[in-house]
C-alpha positions as CSV (number, residue, x, y, z in Angstrom):
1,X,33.6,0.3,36.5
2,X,36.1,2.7,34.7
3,X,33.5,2.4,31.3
4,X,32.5,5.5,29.6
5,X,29.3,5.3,27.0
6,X,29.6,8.0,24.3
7,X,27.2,9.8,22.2
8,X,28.9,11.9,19.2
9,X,27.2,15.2,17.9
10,X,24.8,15.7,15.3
11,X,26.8,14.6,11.9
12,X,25.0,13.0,8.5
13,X,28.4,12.2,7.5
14,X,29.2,8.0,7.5
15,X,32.0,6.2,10.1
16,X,30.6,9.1,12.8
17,X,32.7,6.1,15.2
18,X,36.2,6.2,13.0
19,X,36.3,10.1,13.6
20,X,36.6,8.8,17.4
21,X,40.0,6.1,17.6
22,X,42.6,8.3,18.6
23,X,40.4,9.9,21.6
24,X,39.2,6.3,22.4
25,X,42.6,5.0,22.0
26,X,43.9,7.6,24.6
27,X,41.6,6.2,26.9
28,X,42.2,2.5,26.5
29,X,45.8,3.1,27.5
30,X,44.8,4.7,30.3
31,X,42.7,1.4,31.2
32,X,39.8,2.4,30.4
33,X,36.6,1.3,28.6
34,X,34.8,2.7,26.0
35,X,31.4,2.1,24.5
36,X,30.4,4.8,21.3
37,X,26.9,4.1,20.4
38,X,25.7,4.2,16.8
39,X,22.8,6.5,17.1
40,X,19.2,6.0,15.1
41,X,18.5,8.1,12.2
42,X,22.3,9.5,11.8
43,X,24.3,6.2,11.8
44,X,21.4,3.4,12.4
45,X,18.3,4.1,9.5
46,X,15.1,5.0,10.7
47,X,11.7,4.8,9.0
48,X,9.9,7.9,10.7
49,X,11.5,11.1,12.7
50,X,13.1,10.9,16.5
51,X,12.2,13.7,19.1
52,X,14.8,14.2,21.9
53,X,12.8,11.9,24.5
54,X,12.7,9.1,21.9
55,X,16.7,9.1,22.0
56,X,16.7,9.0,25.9
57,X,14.4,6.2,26.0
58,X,16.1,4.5,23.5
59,X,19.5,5.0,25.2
60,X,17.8,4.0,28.6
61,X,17.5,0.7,26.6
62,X,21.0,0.6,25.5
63,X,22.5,1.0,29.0
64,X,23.2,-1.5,32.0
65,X,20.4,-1.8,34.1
66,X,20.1,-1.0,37.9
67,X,23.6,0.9,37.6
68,X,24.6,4.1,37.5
69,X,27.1,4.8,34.5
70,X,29.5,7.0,32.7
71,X,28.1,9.4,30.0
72,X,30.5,11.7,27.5
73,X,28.4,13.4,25.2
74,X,29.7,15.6,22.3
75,X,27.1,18.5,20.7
76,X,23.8,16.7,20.2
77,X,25.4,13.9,22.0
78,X,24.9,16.4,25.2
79,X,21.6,17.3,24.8
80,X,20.5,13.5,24.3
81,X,22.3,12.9,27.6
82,X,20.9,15.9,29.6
83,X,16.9,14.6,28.6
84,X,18.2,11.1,29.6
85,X,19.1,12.8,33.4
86,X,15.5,14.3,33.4
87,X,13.3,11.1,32.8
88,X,15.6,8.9,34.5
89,X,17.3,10.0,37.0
90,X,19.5,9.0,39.1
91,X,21.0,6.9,36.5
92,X,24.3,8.5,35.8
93,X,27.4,8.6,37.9
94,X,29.3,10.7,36.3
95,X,28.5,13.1,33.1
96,X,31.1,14.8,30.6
97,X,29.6,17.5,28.3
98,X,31.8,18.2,25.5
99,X,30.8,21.5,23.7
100,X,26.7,20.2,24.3
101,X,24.2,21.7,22.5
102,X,20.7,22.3,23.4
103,X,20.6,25.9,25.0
104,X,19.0,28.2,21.8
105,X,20.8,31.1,20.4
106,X,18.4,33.8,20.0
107,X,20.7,36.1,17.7
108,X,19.0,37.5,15.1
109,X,21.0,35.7,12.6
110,X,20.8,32.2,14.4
111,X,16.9,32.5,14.6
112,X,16.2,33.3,11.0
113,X,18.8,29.9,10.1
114,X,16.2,28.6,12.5
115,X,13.6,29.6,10.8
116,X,14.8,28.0,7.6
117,X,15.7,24.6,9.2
118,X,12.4,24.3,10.6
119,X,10.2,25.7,7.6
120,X,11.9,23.2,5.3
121,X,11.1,20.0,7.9
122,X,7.8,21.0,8.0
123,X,7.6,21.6,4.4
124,X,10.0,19.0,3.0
125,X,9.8,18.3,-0.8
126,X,7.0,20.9,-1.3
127,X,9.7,24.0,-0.7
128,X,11.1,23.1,-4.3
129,X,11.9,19.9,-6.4
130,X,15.1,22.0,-7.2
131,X,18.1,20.6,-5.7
132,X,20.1,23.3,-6.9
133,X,17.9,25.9,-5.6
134,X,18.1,23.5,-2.4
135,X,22.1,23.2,-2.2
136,X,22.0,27.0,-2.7
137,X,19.7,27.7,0.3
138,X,21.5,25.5,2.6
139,X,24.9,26.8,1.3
140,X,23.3,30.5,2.2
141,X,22.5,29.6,5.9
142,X,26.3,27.4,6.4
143,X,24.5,24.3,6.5
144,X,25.7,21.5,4.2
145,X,24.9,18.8,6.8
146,X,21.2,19.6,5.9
147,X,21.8,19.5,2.4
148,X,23.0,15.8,2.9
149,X,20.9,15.0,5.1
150,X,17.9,12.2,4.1
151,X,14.1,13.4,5.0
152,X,14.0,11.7,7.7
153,X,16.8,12.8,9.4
154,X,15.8,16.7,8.3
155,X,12.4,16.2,9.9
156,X,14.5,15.1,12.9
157,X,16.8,17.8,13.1
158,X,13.4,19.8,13.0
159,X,12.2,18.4,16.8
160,X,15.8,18.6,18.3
161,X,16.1,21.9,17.5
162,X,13.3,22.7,19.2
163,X,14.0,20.9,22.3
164,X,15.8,23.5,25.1
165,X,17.1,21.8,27.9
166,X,18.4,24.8,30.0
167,X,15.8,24.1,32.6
168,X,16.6,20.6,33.2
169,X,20.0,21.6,33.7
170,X,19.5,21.8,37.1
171,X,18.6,18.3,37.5
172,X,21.8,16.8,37.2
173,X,23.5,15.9,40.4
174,X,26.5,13.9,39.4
175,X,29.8,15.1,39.2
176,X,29.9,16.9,35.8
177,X,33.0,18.0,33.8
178,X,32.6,20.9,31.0
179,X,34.5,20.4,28.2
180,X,34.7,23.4,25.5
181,X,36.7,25.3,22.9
182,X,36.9,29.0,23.6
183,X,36.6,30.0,19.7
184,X,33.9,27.1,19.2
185,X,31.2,28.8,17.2
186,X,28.9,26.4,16.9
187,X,28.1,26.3,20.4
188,X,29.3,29.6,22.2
189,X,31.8,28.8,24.5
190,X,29.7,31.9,26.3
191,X,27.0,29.2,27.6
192,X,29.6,27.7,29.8
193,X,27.8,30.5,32.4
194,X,24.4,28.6,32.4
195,X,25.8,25.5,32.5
196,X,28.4,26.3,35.4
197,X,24.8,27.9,37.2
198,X,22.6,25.5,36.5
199,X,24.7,22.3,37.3
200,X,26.1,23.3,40.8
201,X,28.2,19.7,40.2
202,X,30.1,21.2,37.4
203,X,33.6,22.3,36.6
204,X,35.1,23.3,33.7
């Protein structure tokens, strides 16, 4: 079964899927498949916040049953794919992680953006009923995706970026191909290392 199911990255933006015809069209010509899912709370509304192992569930749902299967997934696409391995595994044949998040950056400067993200999910509409002051703060800490970004889906971001999957890393045993821009600086082409160490299956 030559089908590859993808999961894009974290992205508040609409037509997440358009962003992805020419690198789906590459692979149709090369005969094969693709399925992009539209993911809840970024592309598909959602009534109430999603932790990583709701996403893996929820993908379990999405996939063929009683097959192993294809998984490419970009950023937060990754990371959903990575907590899918760890409550069910087995289920994937082979994996490609493009630039996957989910291993925390402890620099000083990354932790206190941290600190923000998560202080204003917890606090939501009680931080200030300035959206200037808003847009300012999130133009301060480089994050306009937050400043689009509905409650919901803030108070999501919230729980994923809590959720560090470096120690399930080691759970994946199918083939796994690493897929990453030296200058990306979103996230550091450095943790190649612990991805390379962790997933003895990997190549990049």
């Amino acid at each position: 079964d030559k089908t590859i199911y993808i999961l894009h990255g974290w992205s508040t933006e609409i037509h997440n899927e358009k962003k992805w015809d020419l690198f789906r069209k590459n692979l149709i010509d090369k005969g094969i498949k693709t399925v992009f899912f539209a993911l809840p709370v970024l592309d598909i509304p959602a009534t109430a916040a999603w932790s990583l192992d709701d996403y893996a569930h929820w993908l379990a749902r999405q996939l063929p049953q009683k097959k192993q299967v294809k998984i490419l997934g970009h950023s937060f696409g990754g990371q959903i794919a990575v907590r899918f391995n760890t409550l069910y595994p087995n289920r994937i044949e082979q994996l490609f992680l493009v630039a996957s998040a989910g291993i925390p950056d402890n620099s000083f400067k990354i932790r206190l953006k941290r600190g923000i993200f998560l202080l204003l999910a917890k606090l939501g509409k009680q931080v200030t009923r300035s959206q200037v002051a808003k847009k300012l703060l999130y133009q301060f800490a480089h994050e306009q995706d937050y400043f689009r970004a509905s409650e919901v889906q803030r108070q999501t971001m919230g729980q994923i970026i809590r959720s560090d999957i470096e120690t399930e890393l080691s759970n994946i045993t199918a083939p796994t191909v690493l897929i990453w821009g030296e200058q990306d600086r979103i996230t550091p082409f450095a943790n190649t290392a612990i991805f390379l160490e962790r997933i003895r299956t990997s190549v990049l």
